[in-house]
Residue frames as qw, qx, qy, qz and C-alpha x, y, z in Angstrom:
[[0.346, -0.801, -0.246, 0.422, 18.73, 34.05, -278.27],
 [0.439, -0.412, 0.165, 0.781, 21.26, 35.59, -280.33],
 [0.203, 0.174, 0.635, 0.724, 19.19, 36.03, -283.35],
 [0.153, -0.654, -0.739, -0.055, 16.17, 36.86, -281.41],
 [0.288, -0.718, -0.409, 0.484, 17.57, 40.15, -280.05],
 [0.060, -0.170, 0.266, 0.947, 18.10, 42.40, -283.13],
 [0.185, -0.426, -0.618, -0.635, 14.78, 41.51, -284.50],
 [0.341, -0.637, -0.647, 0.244, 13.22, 42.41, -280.73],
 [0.267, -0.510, -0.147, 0.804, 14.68, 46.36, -280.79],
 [0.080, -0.033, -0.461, -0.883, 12.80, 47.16, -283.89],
 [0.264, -0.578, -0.755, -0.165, 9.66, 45.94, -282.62],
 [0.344, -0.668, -0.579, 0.317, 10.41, 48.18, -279.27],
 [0.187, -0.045, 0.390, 0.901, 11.07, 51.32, -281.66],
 [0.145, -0.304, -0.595, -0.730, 8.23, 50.72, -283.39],
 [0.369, -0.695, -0.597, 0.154, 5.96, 50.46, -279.82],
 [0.419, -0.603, -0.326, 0.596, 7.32, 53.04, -278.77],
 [0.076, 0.010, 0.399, 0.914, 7.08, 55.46, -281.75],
 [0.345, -0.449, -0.662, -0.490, 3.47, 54.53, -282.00],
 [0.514, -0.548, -0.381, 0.538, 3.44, 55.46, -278.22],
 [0.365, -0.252, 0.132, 0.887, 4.70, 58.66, -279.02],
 [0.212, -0.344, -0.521, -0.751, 2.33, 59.70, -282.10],
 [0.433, -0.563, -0.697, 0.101, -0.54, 58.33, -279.79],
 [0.384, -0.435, -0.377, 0.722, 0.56, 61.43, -277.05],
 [0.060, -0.157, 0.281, 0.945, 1.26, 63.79, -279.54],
 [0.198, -0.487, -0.559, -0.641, -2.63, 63.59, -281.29],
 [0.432, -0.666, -0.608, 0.008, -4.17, 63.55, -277.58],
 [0.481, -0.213, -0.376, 0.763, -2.22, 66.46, -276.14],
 [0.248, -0.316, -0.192, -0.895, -4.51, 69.37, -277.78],
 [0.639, -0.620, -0.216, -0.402, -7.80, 67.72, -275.90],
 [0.672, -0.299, -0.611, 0.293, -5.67, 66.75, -273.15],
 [0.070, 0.049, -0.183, 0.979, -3.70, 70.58, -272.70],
 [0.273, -0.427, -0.288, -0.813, -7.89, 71.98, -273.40],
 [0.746, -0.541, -0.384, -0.063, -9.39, 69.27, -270.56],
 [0.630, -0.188, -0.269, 0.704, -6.57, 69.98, -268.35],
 [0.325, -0.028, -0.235, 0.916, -6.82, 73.59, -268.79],
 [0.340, -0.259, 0.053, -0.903, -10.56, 74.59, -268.83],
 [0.757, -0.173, -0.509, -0.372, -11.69, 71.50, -266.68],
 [0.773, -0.182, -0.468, 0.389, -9.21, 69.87, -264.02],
 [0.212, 0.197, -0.369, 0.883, -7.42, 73.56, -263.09],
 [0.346, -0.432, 0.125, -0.823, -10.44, 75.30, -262.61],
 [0.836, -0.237, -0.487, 0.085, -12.02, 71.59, -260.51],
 [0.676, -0.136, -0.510, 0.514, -9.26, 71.89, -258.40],
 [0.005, -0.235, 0.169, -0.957, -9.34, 75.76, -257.71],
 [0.668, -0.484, -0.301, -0.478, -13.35, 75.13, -256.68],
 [0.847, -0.280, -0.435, 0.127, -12.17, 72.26, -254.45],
 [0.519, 0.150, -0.337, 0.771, -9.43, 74.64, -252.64],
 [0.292, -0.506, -0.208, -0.785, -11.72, 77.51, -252.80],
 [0.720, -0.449, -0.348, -0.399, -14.30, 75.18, -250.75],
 [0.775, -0.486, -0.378, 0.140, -11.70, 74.32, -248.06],
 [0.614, -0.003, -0.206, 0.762, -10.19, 77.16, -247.40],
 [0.076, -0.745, -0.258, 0.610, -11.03, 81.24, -246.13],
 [0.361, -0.083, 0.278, 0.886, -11.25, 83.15, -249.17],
 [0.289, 0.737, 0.407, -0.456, -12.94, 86.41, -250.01],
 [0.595, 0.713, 0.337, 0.154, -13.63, 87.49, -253.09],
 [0.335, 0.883, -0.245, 0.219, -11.33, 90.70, -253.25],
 [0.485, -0.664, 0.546, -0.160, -8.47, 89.43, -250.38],
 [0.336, 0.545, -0.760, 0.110, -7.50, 85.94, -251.54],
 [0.779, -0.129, -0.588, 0.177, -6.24, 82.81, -249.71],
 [0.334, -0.687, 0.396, -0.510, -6.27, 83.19, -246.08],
 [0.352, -0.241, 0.807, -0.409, -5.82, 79.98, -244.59],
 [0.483, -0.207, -0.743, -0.414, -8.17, 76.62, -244.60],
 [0.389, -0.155, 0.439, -0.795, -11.13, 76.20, -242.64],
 [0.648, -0.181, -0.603, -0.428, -12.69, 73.02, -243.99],
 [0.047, 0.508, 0.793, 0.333, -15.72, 71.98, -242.84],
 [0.093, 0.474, 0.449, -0.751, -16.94, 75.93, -241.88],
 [0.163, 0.142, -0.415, -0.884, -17.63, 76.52, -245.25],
 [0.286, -0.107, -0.864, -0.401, -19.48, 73.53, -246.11],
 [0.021, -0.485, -0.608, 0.628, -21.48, 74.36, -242.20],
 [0.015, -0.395, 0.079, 0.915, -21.69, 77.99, -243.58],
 [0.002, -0.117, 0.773, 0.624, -23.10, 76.83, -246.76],
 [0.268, -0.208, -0.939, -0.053, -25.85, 74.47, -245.29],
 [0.205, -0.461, -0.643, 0.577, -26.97, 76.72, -242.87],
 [0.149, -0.102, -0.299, -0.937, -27.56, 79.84, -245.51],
 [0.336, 0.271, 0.538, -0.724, -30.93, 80.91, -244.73],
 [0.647, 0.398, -0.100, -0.642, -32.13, 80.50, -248.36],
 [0.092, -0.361, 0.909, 0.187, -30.25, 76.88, -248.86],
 [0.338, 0.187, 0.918, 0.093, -33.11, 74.81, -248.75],
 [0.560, 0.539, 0.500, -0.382, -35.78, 76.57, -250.20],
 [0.474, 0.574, -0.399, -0.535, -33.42, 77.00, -253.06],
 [0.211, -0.175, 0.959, -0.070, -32.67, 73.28, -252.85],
 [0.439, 0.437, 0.723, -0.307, -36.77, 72.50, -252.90],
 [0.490, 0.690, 0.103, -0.522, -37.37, 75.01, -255.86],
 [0.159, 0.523, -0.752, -0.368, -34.43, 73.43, -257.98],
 [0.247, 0.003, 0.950, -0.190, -36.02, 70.28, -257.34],
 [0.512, 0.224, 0.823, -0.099, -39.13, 70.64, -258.22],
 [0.183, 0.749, -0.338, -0.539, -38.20, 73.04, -261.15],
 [0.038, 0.363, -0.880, -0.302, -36.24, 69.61, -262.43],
 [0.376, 0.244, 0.844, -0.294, -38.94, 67.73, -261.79],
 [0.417, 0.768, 0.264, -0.409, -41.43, 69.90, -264.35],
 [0.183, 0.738, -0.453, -0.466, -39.02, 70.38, -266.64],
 [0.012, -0.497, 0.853, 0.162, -37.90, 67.30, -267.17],
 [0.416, 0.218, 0.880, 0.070, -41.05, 65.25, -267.72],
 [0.255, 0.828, -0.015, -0.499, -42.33, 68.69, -270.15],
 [0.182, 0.750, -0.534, -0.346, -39.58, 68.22, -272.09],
 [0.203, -0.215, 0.955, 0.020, -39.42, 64.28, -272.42],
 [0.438, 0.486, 0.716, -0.245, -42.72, 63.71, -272.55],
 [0.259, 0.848, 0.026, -0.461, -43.39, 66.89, -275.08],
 [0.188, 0.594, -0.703, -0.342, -39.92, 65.94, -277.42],
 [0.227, 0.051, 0.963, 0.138, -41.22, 61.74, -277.91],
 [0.464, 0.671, 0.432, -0.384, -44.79, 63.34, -278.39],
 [0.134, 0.829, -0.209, -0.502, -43.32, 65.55, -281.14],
 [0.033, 0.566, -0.717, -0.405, -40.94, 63.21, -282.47],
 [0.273, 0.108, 0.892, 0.343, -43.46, 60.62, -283.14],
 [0.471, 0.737, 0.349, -0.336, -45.59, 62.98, -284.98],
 [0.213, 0.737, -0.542, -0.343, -42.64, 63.63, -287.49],
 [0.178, -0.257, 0.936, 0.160, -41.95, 60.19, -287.69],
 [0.390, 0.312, 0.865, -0.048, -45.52, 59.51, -288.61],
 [0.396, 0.798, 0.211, -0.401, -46.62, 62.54, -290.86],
 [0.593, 0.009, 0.500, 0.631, -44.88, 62.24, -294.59],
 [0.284, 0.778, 0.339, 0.446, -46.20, 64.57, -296.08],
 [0.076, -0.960, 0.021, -0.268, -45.29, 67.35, -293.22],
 [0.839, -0.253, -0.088, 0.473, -41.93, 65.85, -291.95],
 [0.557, 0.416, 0.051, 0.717, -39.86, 68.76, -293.41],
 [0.125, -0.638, 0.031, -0.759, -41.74, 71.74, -292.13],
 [0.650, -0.702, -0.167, -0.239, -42.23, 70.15, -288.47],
 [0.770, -0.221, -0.123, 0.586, -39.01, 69.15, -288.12],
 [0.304, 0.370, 0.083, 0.874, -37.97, 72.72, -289.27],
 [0.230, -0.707, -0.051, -0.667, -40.43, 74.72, -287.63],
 [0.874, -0.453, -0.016, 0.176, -40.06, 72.37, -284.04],
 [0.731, -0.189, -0.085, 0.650, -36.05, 73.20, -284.16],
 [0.462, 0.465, -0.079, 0.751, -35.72, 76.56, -284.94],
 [0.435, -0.843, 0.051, -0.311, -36.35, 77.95, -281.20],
 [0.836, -0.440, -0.006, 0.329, -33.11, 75.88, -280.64],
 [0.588, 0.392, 0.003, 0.707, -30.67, 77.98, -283.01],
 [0.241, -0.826, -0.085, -0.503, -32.01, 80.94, -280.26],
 [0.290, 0.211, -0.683, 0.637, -29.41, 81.23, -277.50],
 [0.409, -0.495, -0.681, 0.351, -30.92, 80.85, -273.63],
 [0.061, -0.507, -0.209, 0.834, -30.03, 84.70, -272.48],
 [0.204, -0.053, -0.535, -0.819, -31.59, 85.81, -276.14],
 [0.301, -0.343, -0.873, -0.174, -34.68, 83.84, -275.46],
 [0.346, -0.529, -0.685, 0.363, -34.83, 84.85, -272.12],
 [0.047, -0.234, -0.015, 0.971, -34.55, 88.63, -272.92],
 [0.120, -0.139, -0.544, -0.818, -37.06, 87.84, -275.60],
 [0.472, -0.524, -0.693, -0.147, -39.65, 86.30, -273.03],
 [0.233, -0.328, -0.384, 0.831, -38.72, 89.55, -270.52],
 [0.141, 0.203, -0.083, -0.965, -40.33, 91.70, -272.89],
 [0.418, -0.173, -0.838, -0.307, -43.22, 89.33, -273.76],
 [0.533, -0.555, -0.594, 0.233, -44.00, 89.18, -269.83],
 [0.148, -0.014, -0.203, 0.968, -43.49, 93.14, -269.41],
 [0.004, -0.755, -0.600, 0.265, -46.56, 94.91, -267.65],
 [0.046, -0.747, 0.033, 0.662, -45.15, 98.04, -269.09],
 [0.051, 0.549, -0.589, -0.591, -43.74, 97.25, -272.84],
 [0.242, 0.012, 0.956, 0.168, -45.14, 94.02, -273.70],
 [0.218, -0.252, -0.568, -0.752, -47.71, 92.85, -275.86],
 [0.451, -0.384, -0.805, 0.000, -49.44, 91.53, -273.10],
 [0.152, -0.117, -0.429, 0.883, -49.88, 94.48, -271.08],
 [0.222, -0.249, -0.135, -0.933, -52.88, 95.35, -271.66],
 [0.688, -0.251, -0.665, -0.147, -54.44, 92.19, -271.01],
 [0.568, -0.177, -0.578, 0.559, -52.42, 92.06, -267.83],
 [0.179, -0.064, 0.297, -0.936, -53.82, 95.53, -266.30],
 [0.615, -0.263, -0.157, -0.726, -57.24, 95.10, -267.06],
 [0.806, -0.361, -0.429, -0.191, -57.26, 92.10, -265.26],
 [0.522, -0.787, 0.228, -0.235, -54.89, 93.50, -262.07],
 [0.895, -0.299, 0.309, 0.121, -52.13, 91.03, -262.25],
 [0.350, 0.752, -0.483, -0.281, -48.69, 90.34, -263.49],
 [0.957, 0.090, -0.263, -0.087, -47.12, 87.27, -264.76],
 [0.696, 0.169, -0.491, 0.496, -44.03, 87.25, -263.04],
 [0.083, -0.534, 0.299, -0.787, -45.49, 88.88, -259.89],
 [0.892, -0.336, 0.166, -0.255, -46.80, 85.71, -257.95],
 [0.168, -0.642, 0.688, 0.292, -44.05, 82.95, -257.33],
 [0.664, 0.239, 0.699, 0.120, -46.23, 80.28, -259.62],
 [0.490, 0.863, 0.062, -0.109, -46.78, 82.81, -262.40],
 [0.086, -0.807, 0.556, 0.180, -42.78, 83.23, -262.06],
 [0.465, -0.217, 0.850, 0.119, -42.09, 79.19, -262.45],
 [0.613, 0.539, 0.577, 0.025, -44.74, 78.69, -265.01],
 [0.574, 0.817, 0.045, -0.048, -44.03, 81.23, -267.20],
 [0.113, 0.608, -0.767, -0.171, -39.85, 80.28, -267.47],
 [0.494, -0.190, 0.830, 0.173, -40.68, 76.80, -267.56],
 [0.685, 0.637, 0.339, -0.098, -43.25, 77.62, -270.75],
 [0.178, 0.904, -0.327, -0.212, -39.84, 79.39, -271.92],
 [0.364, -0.442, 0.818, 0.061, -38.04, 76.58, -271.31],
 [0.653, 0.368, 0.658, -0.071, -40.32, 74.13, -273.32],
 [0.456, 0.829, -0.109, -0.306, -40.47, 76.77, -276.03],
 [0.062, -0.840, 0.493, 0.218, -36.56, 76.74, -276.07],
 [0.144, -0.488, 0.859, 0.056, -35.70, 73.09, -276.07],
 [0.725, 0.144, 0.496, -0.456, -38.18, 71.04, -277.11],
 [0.946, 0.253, 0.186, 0.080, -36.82, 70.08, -280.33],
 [0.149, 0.625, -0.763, 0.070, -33.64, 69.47, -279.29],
 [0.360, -0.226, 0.884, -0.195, -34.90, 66.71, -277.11],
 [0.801, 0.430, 0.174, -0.379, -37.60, 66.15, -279.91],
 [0.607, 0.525, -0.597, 0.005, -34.25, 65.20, -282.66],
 [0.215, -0.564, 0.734, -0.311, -32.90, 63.21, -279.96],
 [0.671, 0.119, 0.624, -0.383, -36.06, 60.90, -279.81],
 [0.750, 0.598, -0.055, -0.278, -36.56, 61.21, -283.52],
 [0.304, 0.536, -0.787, -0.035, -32.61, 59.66, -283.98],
 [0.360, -0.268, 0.807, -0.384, -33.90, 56.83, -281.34],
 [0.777, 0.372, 0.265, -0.433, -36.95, 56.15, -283.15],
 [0.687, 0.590, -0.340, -0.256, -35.59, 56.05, -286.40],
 [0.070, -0.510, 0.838, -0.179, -32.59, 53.29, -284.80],
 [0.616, -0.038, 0.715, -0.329, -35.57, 50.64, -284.25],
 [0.197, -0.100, 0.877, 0.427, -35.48, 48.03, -286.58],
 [0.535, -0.022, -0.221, -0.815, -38.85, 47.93, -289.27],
 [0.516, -0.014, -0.849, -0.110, -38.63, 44.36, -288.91],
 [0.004, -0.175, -0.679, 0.713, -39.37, 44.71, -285.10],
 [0.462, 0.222, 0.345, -0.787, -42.78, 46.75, -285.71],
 [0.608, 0.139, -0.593, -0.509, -43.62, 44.53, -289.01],
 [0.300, 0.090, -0.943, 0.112, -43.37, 41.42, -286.53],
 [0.040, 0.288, 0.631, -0.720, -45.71, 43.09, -283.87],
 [0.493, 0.297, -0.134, -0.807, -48.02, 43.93, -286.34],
 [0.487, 0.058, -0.870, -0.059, -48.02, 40.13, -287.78],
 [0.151, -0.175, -0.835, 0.499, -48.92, 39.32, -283.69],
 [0.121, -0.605, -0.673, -0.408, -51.80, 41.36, -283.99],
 [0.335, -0.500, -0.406, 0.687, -50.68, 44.16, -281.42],
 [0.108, 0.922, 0.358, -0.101, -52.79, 47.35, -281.22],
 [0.145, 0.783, -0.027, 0.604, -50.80, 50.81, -281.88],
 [0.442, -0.745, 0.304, -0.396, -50.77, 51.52, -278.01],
 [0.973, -0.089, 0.122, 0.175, -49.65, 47.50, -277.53],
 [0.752, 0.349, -0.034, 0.559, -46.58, 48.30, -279.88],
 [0.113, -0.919, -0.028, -0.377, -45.96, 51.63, -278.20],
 [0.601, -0.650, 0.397, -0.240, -45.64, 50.48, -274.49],
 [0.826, -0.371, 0.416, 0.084, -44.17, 47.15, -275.52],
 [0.755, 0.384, 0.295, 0.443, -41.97, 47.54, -278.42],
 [0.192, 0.829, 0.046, 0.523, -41.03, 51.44, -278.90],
 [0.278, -0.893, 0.171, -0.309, -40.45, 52.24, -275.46],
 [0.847, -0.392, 0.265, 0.245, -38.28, 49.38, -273.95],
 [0.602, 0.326, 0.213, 0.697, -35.84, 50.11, -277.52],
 [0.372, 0.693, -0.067, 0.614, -35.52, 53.78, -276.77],
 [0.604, -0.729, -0.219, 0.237, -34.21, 52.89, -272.87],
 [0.708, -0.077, 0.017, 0.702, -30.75, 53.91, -274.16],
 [0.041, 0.541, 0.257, 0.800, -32.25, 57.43, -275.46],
 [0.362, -0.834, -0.263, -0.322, -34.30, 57.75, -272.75],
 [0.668, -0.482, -0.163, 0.543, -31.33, 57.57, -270.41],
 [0.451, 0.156, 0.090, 0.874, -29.14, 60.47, -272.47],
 [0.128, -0.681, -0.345, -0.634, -32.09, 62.42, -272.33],
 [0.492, -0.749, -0.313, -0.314, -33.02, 62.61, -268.94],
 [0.739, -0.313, -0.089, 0.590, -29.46, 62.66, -268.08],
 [0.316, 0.402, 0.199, 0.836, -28.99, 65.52, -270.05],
 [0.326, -0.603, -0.657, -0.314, -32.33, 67.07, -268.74],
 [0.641, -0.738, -0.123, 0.169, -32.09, 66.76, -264.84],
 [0.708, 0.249, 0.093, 0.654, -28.55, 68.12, -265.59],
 [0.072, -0.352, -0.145, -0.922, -29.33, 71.47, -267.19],
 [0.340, -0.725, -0.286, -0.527, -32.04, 72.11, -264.58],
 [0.704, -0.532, -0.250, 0.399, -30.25, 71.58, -261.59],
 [0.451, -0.242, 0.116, 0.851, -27.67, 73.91, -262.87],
 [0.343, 0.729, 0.376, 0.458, -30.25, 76.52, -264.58],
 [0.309, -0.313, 0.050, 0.897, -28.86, 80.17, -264.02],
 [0.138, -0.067, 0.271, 0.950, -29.46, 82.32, -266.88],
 [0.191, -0.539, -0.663, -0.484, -33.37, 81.71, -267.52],
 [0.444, -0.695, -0.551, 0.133, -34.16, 82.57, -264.09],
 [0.469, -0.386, -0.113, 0.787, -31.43, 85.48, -263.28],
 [0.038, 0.172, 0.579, 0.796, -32.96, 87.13, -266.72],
 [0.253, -0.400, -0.677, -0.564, -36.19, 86.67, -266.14],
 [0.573, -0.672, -0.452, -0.126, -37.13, 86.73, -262.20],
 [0.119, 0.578, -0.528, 0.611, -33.66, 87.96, -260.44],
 [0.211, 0.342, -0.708, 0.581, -34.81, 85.35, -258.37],
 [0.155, 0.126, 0.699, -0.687, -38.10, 86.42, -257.06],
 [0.247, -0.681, 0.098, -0.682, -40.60, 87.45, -256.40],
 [0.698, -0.645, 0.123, -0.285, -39.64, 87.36, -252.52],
 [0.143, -0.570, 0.809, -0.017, -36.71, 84.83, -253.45],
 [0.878, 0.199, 0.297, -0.318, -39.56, 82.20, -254.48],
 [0.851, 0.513, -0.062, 0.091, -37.55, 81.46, -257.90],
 [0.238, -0.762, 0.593, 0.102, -33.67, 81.17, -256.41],
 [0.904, 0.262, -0.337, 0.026, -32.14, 78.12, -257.96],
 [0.889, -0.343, -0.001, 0.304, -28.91, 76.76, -256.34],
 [0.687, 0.043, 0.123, 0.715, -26.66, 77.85, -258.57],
 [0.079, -0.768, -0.124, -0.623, -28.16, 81.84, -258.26],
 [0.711, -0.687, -0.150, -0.004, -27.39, 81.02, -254.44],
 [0.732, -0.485, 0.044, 0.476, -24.40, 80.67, -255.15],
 [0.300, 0.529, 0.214, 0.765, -23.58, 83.59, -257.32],
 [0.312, -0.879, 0.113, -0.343, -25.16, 86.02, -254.63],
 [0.794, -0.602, 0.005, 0.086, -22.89, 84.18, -252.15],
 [0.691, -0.256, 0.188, 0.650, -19.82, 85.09, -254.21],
 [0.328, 0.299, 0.322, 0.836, -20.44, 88.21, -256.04],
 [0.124, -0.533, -0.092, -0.832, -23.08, 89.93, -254.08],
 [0.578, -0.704, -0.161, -0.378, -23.27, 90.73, -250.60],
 [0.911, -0.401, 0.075, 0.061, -21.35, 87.88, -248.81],
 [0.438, 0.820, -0.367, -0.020, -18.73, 87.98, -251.28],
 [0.575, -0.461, 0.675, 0.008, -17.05, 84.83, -250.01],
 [0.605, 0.422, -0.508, -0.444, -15.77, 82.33, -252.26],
 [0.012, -0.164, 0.941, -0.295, -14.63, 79.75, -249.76],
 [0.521, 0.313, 0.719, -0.336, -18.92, 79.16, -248.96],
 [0.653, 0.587, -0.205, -0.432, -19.82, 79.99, -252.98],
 [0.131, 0.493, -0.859, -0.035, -17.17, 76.81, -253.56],
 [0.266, -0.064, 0.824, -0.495, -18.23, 74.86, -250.68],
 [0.634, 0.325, 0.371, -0.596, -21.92, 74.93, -252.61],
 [0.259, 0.615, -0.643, -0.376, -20.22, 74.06, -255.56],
 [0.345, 0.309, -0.884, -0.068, -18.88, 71.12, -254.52],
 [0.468, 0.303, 0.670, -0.490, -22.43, 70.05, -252.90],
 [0.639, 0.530, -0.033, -0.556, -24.06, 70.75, -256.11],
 [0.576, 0.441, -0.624, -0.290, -21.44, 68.44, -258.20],
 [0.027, -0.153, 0.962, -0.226, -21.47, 65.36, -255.61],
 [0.638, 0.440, 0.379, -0.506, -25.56, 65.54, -255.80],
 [0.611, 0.515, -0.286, -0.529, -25.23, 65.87, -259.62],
 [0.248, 0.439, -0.839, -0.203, -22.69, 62.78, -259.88],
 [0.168, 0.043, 0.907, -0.383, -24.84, 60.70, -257.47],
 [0.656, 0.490, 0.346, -0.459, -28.26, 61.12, -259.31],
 [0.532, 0.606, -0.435, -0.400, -26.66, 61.08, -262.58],
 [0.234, 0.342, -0.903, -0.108, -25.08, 57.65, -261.64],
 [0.446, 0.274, 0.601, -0.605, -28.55, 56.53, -259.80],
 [0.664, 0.505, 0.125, -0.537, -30.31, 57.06, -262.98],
 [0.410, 0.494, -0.731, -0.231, -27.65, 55.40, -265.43],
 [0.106, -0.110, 0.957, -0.246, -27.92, 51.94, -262.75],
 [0.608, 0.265, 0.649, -0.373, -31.84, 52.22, -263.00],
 [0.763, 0.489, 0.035, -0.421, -32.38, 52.51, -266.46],
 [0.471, 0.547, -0.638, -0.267, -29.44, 50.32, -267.55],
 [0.423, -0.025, 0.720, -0.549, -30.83, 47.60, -264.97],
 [0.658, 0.330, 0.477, -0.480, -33.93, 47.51, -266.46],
 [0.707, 0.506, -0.288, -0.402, -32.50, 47.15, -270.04],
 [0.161, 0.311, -0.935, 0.061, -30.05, 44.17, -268.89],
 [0.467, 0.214, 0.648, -0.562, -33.22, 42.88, -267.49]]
């Protein structure tokens, strides 16, 4: 005992220096998460139970009138239904379209360079850039397409399907190889030995596809289509750019619902919150839905 306790207070020095360093590297991402993540979080969550207009402040809490207030918005569900089935298009477009893509690079040697290059470079093009560029693209007045579009009496963003189709062809444009490199890092992750073995078994191309390619890129397909359903639940800028919405309110999204509901007209932040925190309990619940089925099916 007596010899055991000087050599024990250099050990708890040395824990506890290394304790120390430890803090000190994590405190930049901790101060950055802490201050553009948790503050604003909590301000939403206050926001959402409590009376507050946009130019006036905290008045008081009122939870659950907001979240009533919120639900009951005349345009709630149909923006609900259009976000839906917005994600819904988008997200098998863009999956389907970026594995298409990425096993055509993976199988063309001779043109790998210039598809992969010419396939990514609508991603180095910011969203609002894009979308400005596909405003004037779809203009009955400036665009190229304007002539086309008189003589035949119609515009493209003047029906609400012409409106959804022609941002979700923007959307494809935009991202498609991003989620095309994604697939192409998945692909390239399966072992050769794996397709040399299936090839040995005598399996077809379409055999090795469905039963060898796809089960090995469950772990890709999950990031993806997390990623995916994500960004379309929460799109904004393609749709505020391009449709303001309509025509008629046809193209609202959620999160444009809740931007009129705190910055124009209503000007409440207490129900623009309230939607908030609907939107991020949906997101966390699908997002953990989809992680249980597809990591299920690969423990399976």
């Amino acid at each position: 005992m007596i010899t055991a306790a000087p050599s024990a207070r250099p050990r708890s020095r040395t824990r506890r220096s290394q304790a120390l360093q430890g803090w000190l590297y994590a405190s930049p991402t901790a101060l950055f998460v802490g201050v553009l993540f948790v503050i604003p979080l909590a301000l939403v969550f206050v926001m959402s139970f409590s009376d507050w207009p946009l130019l006036a402040g905290f008045r008081g809490w009122n939870l659950p009138e907001n979240f009533r207030e919120a639900v009951d918005h005349r345009r709630f569900w149909d923006a609900i239904r259009f976000t839906v089935v917005y994600t819904l298009i988008a997200t098998v477009l863009l999956i389907g379209l970026g594995l298409g893509l990425a096993l055509l690079v993976q199988e063309s040697s001779r043109w790998r360079s210039f598809l992969r290059t010419a396939f990514l470079i609508p991603s180095a093009l910011g969203l609002a850039s894009a979308s400005l560029l596909f405003y004037v693209l779809y203009s009955p007045i400036a665009g190229p397409l304007a002539g086309w579009m008189e003589s035949a009496g119609f515009t493209i963003l003047g029906s609400p399907g012409g409106a959804l189709w022609a941002t979700v062809f923007l959307i494809v444009w935009r991202f498609t190889g991003f989620y095309m490199l994604l697939m192409l890092v998945g692909l390239q992750a399966i072992p050769g030995e794996v397709y040399e073995a299936a090839r040995i078994d005598g399996s077809s191309r379409l055999q090795t596809f469905l039963y060898v390619t796809v089960p090995l890129l469950r772990s890709t397909f999950a990031l993806t289509i997390v990623m995916c359903v994500t960004g379309s639940l929460l799109a904004f800028e393609q749709f505020y750019i391009l449709t303001k919405g309509g025509p008629d309110n046809s193209t609202t999204t959620v999160v444009q619902l809740m931007y009129a509901m705190a910055f124009q007209g209503q000007n409440d932040l207490g129900v623009a919150g309230a939607l908030s925190v609907i939107v991020l309990i949906a997101l966390v619940l699908i997002n953990v839905f989809q992680l249980r089925v597809l990591r299920g099916g690969e423990e399976s």
